[in-house]
MIKOLPA-145773 format. One record per atom (N, C-alpha, C): residue in three letters; x negated, y, z. Coordinates in pm, whole numbers, padded with zeros to 5 digits, always signed. Layout:
BEGIN
ALAXYZ
...
END
This chain:
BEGIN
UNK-11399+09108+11645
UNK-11375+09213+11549
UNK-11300+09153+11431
UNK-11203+09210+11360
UNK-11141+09181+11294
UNK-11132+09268+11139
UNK-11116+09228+11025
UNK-11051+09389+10924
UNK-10950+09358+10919
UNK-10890+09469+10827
UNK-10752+09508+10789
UNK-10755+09592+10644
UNK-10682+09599+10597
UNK-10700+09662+10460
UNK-10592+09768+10442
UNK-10602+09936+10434
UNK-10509+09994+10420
UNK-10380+09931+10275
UNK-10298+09982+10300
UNK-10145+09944+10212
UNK-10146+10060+10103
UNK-10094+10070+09973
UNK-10067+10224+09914
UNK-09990+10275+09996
UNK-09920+10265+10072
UNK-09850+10320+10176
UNK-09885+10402+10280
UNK-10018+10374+10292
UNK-10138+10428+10376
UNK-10101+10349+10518
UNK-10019+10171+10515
UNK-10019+10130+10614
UNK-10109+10047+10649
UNK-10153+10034+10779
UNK-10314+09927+10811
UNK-10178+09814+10918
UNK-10223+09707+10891
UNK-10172+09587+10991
UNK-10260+09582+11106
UNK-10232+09575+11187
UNK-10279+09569+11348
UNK-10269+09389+11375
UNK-10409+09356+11414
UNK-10384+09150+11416
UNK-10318+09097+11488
UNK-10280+09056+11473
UNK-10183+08948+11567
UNK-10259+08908+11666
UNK-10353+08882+11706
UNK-10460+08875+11862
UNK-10419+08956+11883
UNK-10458+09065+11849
UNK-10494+09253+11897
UNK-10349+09294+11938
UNK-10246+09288+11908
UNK-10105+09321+11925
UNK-10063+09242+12013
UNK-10125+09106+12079
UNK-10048+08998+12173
UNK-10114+09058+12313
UNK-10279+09062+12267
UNK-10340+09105+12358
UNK-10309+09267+12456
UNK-10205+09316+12385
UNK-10217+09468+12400
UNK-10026+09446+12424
UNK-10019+09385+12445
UNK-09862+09336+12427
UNK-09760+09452+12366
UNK-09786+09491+12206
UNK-09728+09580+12126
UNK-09668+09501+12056
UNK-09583+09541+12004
UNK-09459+09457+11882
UNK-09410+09642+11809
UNK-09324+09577+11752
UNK-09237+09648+11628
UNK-09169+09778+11739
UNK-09172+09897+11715
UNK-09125+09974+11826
UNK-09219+10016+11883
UNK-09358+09997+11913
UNK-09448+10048+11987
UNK-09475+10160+11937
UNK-09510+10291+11996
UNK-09541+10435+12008
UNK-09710+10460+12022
UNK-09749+10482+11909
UNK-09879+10470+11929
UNK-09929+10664+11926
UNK-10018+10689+11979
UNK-10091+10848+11932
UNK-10193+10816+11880
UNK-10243+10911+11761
UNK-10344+10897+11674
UNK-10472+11013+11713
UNK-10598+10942+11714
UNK-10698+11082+11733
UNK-10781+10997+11624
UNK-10820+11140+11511
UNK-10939+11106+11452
UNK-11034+11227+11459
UNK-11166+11122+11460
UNK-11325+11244+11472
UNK-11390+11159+11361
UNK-11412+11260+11238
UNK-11541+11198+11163
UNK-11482+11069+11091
UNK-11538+10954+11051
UNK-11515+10843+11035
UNK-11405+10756+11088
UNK-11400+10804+11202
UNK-11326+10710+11334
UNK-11191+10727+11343
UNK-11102+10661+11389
UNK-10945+10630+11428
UNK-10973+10586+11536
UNK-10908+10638+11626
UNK-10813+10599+11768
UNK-10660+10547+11772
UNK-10610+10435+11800
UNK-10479+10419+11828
UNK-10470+10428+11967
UNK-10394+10497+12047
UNK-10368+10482+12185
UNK-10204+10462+12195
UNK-10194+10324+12291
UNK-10053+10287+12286
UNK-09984+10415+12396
UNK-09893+10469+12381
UNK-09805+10536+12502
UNK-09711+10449+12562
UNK-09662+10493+12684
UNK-09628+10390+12760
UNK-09488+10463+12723
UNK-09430+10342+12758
UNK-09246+10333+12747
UNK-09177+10317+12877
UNK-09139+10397+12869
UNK-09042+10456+13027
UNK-08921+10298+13041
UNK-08919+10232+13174
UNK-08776+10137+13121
UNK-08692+10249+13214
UNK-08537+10160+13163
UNK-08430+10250+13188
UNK-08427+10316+13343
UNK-08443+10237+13458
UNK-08463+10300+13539
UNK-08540+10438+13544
UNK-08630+10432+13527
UNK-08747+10548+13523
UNK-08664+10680+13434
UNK-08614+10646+13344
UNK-08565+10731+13230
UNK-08440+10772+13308
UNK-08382+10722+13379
UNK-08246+10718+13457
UNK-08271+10824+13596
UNK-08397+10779+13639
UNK-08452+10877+13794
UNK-08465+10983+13722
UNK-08521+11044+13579
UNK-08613+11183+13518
UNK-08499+11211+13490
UNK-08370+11197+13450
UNK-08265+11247+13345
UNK-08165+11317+13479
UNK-08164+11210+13558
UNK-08076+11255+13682
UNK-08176+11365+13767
UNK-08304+11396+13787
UNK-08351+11485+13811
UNK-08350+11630+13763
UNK-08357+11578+13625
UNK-08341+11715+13573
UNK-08180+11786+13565
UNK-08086+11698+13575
UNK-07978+11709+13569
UNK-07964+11796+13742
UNK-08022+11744+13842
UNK-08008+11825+13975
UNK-08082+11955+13921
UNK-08227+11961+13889
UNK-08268+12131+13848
UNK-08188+12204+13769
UNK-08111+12151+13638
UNK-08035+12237+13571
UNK-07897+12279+13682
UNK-07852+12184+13756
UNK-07781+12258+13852
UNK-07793+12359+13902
UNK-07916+12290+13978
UNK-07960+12453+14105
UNK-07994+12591+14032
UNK-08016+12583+13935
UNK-08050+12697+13818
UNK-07922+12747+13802
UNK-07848+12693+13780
UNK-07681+12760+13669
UNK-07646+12800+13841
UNK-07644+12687+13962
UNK-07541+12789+14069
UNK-07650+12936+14111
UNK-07778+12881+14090
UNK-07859+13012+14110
UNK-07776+13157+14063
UNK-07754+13137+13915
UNK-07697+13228+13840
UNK-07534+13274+13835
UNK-07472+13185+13934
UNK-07333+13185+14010
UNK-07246+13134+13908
UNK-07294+13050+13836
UNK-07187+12931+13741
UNK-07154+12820+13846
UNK-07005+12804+13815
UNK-07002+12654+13903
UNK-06997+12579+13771
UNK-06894+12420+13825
UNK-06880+12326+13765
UNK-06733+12329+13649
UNK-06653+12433+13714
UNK-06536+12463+13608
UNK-06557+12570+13531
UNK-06682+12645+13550
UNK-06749+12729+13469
UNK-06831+12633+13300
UNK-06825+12555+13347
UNK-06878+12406+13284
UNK-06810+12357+13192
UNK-06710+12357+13275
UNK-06566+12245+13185
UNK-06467+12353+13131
UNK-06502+12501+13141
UNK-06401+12626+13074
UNK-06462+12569+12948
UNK-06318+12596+12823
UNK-06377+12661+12645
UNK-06344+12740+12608
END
């Protein structure tokens, strides 16, 4: 167990164990839950580029099938 001391900033430092152990650095995405007294940090996970690359190109096929659904093509696309 460790303390920490809030900042006027209302920032708390996270220990250097606790951040190696949890392998977070500068950039980490944390969600906050509080009940009562208590704080939760829960780290969210970070997509790498692949993953972000399979979801983007996925959705990129559904927004397709949607627009030809609706009888847009691709020079319907590229008209201004």
């Amino acid at each position: 167990m460790d303390l920490t001391k809030m900042s006027s900033r209302g920032q708390i430092v996270i220990p250097q164990n606790i951040r190696e152990q949890l392998h977070v650095s500068e950039g980490t995405v944390f969600t906050i839950i509080s009940n009562n007294d208590t704080i939760i940090l829960k780290k969210l996970p970070t997509p790498s580029k692949e993953e972000l690359f399979k979801e983007l190109t996925k959705m990129a096929k559904e927004g397709k099938k949607r627009l030809q659904a609706k009888g847009f093509t691709e020079a319907d696309l590229r008209a201004k």
